[in-house]
Phi, psi and omega in degrees: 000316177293328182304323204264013202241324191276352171289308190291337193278339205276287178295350176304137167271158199256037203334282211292315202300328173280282189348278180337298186259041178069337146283161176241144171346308178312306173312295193086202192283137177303128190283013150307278167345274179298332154295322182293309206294321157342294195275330182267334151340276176317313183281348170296303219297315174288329146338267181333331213240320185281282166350306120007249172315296181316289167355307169270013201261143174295120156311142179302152187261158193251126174316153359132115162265130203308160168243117172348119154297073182309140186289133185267171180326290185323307186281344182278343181268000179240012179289292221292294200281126191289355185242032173285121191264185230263154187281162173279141180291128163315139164311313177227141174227094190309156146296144161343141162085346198272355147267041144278338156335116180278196189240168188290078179303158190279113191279122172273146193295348173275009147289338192272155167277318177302317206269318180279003151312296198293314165294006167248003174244355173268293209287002157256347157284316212297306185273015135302336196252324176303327175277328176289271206347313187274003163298309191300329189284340171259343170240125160281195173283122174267179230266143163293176172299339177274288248274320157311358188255320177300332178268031154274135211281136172276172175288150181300168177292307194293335181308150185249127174304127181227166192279111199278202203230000166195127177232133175063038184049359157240143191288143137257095198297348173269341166333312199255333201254145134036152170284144193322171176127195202306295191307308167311312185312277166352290198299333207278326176307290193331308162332280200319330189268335162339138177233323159221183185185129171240175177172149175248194174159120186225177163276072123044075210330327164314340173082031165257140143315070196265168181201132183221122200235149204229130194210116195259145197263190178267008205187138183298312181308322191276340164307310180261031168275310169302311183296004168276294188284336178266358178257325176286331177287297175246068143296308165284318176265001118344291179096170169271165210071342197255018178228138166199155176301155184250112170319150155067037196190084168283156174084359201256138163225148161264110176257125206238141171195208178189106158261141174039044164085351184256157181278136156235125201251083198252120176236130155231165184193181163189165161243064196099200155350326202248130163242129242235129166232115194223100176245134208224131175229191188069334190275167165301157186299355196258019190272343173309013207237336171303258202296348186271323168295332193293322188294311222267312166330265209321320165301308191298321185279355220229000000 
């Protein structure tokens, strides 16, 4: 019974349990996901089995108790006579009974305990050790903290250095994300999977603010997850027209807007892991054309 409810819970589908955790239903579960889910499957299922077995293996049966051995005529007539001579003591004197004994039936090995313990525990190293390899084999070693800091695209010459919005693996987070509310909340959990983050940020002799913030996830899925959530937020915040695609840079948008008469310009994109955030405020209206080159740079070194 535990075997057939964790096979049906394994294949249910799970709408709300994907809703919840931000993915959307279309994607369905990441195949992350489903090797896990898969892999403690098999291994329940051998559990379950082992248990199982132990459970019906026989108990030992308890011997016989021997039957007393009456003295036959004969040994009682050489008892009797004294002037018989008396035999030598044996070296060994079986007990009552010993070859009454039974001998010991033969046990099929999926009976034995000791031994289907132990063939159920070589088959969970195995399938432990085949899901770390293809974990390892699907995540590779991620980029350090120098070495992501090194791809970050450099500043113009004419440019004045300003303060960036991730140094050293730490975010300043209303710097890159939406004004606070429902959305930030969100966009700010996701924040949590980041494993390092750079980023530079300078001025423009034009007086735009750019800023390119670089943000590596533990896993590509969780990468275009976030760039997922930050391209529908701001879309709600924003409005429609305010989106439009980045030639030669798939998956990557550019969001346009216009404060206090100046262009503001928020673009994402990612590669693998890393997700590329670039935003240029302050500048001429002609500045989307400033970050749409800065993304197709910034993707290319990555």
């Amino acid at each position: 019974m535990l075997s057939l409810a964790l096979t049906f819970l394994t294949f249910l589908p799970g709408g709300a349990a994907i809703r919840a955790s931000g993915f959307r239903e279309a994607d369905g579960p990441s195949t992350d996901f489903l090797a896990g889910t898969w892999l403690a499957l098999v291994g329940m299922l051998l559990v379950a089995s082992a248990v199982s077995t132990l459970a019906a293996s026989p108990k030992p049966s308890t011997p016989p108790e021997p039957t007393p051995v009456r003295p036959t005529p004969a040994a009682e007539t050489v008892a009797a006579d004294s002037t018989a001579p008396a035999d030598p003591t044996p070296i060994f004197v079986p007990p009552p009974g010993w070859a009454a004994l039974p001998r010991p039936a033969a046990v099929p090995w999926w009976r034995r305990p000791w031994l289907v313990t132990g063939v159920v525990a070589a088959c969970v190293a195995g399938a432990v050790l085949v899901g770390a390899v293809v974990w390892l084999v699907a995540h590779p070693p991620a980029t350090r903290r120098s070495e992501l800091a090194a791809l970050v695209v450099a500043r113009p010459a004419d440019s004045t250095p300003a303060q960036p919005a991730a140094v050293d693996d730490r975010v300043n987070v209303p710097q890159i994300l939406p004004p606070w509310g429902p959305d930030a909340l969100i966009l700010t959990a996701q924040l949590l999977d980041v494993r390092h983050a750079a980023g530079a940020a300078w001025t423009r002799p034009d007086t735009a603010s750019v800023t390119v913030t670089l943000l590596q996830f533990d896993s590509r899925e969780q990468a275009d997850q976030f760039q997922q959530s930050y391209a529908e937020f701001e879309r709600r915040a924003r409005g429609p027209g305010s989106e439009e695609n980045i030639p030669d840079v798939p998956g990557a948008t550019a969001f346009t807007g216009e404060g206090q008469g100046q262009a503001e310009v928020d673009a994402v994109a990612h590669r693998d892991d890393i997700v590329v955030l670039i935003s240029a405020d302050g500048g001429p209206p002609d500045t989307i054309a400033v970050v749409e080159s800065l993304v197709r740079e910034q993707y290319d070194r990555l």
